[in-house]
MMTF fields as JSON, N, C-alpha, C and O atoms, coordinates in Angstrom:
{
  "mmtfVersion": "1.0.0",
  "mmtfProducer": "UNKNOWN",
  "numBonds": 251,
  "numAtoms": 252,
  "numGroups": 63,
  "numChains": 1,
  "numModels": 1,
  "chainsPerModel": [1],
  "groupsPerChain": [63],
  "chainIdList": ["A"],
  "bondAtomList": [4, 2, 8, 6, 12, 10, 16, 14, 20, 18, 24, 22, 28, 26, 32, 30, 36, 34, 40, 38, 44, 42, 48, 46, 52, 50, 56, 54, 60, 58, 64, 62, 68, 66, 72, 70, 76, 74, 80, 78, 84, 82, 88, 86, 92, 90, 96, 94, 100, 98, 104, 102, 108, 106, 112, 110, 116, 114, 120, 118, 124, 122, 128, 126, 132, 130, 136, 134, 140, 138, 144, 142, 148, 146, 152, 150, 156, 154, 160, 158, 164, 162, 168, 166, 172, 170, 176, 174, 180, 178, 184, 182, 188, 186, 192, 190, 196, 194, 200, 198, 204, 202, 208, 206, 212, 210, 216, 214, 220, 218, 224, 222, 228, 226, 232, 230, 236, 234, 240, 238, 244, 242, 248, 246],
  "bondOrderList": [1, 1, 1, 1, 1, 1, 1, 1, 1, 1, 1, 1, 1, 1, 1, 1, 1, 1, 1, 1, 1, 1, 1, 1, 1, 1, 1, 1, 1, 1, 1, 1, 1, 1, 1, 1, 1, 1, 1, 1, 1, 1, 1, 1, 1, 1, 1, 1, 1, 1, 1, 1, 1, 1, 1, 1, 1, 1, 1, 1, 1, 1],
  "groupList": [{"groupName": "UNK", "atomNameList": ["N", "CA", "C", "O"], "elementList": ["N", "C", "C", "O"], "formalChargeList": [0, 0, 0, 0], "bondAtomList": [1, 0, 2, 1, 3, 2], "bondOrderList": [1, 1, 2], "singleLetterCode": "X", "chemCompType": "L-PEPTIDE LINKING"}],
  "groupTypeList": [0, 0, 0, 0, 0, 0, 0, 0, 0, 0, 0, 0, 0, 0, 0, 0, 0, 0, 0, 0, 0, 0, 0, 0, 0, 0, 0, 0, 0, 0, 0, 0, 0, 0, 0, 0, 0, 0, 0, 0, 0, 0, 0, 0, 0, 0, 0, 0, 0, 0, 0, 0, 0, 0, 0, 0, 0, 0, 0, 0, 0, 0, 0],
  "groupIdList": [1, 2, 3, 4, 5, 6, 7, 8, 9, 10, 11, 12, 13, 14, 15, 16, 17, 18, 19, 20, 21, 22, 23, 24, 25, 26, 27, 28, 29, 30, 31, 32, 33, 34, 35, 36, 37, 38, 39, 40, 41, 42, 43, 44, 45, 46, 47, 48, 49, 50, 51, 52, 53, 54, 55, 56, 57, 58, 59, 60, 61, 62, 63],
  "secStructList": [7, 7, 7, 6, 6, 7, 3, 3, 7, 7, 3, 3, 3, 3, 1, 1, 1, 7, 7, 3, 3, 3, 3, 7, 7, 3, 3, 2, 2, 2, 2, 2, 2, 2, 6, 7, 6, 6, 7, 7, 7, 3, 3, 3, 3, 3, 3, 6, 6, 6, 6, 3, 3, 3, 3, 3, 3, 7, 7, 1, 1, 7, 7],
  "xCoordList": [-24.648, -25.943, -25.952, -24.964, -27.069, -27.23, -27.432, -28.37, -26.984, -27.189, -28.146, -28.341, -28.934, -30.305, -29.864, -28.661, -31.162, -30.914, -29.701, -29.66, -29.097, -28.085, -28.874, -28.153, -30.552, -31.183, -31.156, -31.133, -31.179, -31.324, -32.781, -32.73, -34.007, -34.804, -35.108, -35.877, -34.916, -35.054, -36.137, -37.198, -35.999, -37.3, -37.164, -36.002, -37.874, -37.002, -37.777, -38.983, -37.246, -38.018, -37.831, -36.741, -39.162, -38.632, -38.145, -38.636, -37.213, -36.666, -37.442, -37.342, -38.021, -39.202, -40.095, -39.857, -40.961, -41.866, -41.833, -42.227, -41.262, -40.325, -41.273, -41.551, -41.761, -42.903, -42.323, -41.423, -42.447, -41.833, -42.855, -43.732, -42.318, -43.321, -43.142, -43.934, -42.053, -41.377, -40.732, -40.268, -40.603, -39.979, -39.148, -39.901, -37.848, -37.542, -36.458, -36.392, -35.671, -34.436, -33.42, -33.505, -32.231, -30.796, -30.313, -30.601, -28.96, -28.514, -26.738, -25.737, -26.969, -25.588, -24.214, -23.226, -24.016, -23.09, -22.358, -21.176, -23.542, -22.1, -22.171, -21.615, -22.734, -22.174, -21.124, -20.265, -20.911, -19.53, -18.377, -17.38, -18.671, -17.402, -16.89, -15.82, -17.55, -17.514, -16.95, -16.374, -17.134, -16.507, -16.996, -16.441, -18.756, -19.49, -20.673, -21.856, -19.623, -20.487, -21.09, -22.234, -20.595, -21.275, -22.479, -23.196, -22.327, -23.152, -24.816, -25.251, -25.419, -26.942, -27.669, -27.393, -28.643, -29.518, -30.167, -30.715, -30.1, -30.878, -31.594, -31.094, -33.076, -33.956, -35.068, -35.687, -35.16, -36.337, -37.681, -37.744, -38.604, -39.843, -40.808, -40.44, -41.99, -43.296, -43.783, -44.216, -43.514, -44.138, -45.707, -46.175, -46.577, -47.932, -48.359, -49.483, -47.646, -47.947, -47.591, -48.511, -46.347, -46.254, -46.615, -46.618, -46.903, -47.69, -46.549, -46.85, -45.332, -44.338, -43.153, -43.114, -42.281, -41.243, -40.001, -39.445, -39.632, -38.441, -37.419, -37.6, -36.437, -35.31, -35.354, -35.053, -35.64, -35.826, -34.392, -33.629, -34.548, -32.914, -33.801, -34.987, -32.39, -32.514, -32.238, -31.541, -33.047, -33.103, -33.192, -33.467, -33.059, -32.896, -33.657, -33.668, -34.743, -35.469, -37.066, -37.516, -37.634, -39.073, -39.985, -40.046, -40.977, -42.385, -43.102, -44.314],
  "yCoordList": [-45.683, -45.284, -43.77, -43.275, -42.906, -41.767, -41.254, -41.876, -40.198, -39.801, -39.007, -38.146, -38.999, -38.133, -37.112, -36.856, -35.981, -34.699, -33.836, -32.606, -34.41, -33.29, -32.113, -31.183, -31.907, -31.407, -29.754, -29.617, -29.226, -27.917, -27.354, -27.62, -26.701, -26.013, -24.801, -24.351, -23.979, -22.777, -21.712, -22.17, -20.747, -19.715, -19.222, -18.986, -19.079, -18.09, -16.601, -16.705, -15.32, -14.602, -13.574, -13.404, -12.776, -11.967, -10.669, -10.094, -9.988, -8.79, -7.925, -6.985, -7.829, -6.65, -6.746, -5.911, -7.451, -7.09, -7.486, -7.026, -8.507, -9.105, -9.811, -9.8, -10.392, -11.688, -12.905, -12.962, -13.953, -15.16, -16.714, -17.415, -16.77, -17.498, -18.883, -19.535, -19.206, -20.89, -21.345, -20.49, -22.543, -22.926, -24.619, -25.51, -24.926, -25.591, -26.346, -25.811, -27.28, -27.823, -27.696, -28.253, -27.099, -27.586, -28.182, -28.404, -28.851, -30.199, -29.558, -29.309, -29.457, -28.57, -29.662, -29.008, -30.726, -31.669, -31.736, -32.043, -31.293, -31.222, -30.201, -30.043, -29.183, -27.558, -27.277, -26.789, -27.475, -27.541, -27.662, -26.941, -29.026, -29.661, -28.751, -28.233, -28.339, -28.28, -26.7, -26.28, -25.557, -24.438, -23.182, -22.088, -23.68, -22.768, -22.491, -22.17, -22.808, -21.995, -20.811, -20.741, -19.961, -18.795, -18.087, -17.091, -19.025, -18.607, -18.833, -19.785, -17.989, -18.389, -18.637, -18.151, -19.568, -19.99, -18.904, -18.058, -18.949, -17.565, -18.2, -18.094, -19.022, -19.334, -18.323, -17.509, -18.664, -17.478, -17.97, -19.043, -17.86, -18.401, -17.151, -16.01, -17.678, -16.761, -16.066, -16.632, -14.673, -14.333, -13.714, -13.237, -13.907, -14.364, -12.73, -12.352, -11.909, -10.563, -9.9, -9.201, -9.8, -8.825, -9.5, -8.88, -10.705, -11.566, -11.357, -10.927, -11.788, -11.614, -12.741, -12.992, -13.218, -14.011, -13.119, -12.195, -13.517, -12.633, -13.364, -14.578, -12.943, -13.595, -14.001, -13.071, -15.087, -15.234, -15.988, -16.786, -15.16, -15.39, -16.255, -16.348, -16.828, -17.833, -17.096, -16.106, -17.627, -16.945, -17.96, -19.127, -17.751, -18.853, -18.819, -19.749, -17.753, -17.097, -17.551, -16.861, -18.674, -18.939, -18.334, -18.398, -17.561, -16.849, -17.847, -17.854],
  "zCoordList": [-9.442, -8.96, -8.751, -8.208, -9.162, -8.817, -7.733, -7.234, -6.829, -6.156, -5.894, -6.752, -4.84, -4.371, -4.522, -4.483, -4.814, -4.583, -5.588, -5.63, -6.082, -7.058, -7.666, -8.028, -7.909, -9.063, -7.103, -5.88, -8.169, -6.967, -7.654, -8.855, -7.331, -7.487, -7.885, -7.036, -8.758, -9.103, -9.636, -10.059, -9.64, -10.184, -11.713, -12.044, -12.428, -13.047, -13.344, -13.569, -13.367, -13.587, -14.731, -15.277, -15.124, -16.086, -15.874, -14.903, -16.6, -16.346, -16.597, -15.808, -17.182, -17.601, -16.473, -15.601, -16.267, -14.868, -13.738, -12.667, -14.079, -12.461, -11.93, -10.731, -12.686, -12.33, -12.274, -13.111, -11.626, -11.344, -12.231, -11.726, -13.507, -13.883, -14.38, -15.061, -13.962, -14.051, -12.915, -12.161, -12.629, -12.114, -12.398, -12.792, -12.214, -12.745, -11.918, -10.812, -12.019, -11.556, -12.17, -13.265, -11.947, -12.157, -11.543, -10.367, -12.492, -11.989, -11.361, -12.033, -9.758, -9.109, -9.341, -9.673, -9.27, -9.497, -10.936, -11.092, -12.269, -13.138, -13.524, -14.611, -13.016, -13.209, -12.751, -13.485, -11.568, -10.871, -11.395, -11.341, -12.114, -12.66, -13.534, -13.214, -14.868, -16.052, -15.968, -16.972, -14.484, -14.405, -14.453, -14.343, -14.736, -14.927, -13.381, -13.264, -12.478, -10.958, -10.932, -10.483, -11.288, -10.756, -12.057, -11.959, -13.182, -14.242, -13.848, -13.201, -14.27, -13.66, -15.298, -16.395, -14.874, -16.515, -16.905, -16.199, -17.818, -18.715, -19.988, -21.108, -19.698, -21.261, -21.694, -21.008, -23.296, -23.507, -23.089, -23.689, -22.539, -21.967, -22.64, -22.921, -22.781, -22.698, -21.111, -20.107, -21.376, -20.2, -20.379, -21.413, -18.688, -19.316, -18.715, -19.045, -17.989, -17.733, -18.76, -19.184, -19.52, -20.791, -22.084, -23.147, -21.993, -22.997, -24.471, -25.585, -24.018, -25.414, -24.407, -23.203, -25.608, -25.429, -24.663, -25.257, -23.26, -22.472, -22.103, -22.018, -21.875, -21.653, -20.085, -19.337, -19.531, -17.857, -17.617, -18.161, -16.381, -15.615, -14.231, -13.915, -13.616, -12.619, -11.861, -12.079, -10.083, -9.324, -7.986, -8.262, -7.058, -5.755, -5.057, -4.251, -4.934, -3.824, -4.739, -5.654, -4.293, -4.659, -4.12, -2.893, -4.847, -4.229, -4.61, -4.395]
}
């Protein structure tokens, strides 16, 4: 049975304007395992202030 809560909540934002324009869950239980703790997610998303595809990094702090 799965356990509650493993998914942690995150932001992600873009580097270029520093707008916060996703938000999403990671899963903290098999990141752990696998060795990659301190790595933070980095996907390409559309950002809707510079209106072009950016590389958004993960972030902990939700606005």
């Amino acid at each position: 049975m799965a356990k509650k809560n493993a998914d942690k909540m995150i932001g992600l934002i873009c580097p270029i304007c520093k707008a916060q324009n996703y938000v999403t869950f990671r899963n903290k239980v098999n990141l752990e395992t696998k060795g990659t703790k301190g790595s933070k997610l980095e996907l390409k998303k559309y950002c809707k202030k510079c209106k072009k595809v950016t590389l958004h990094k993960e972030t902990s702090k939700l606005k």
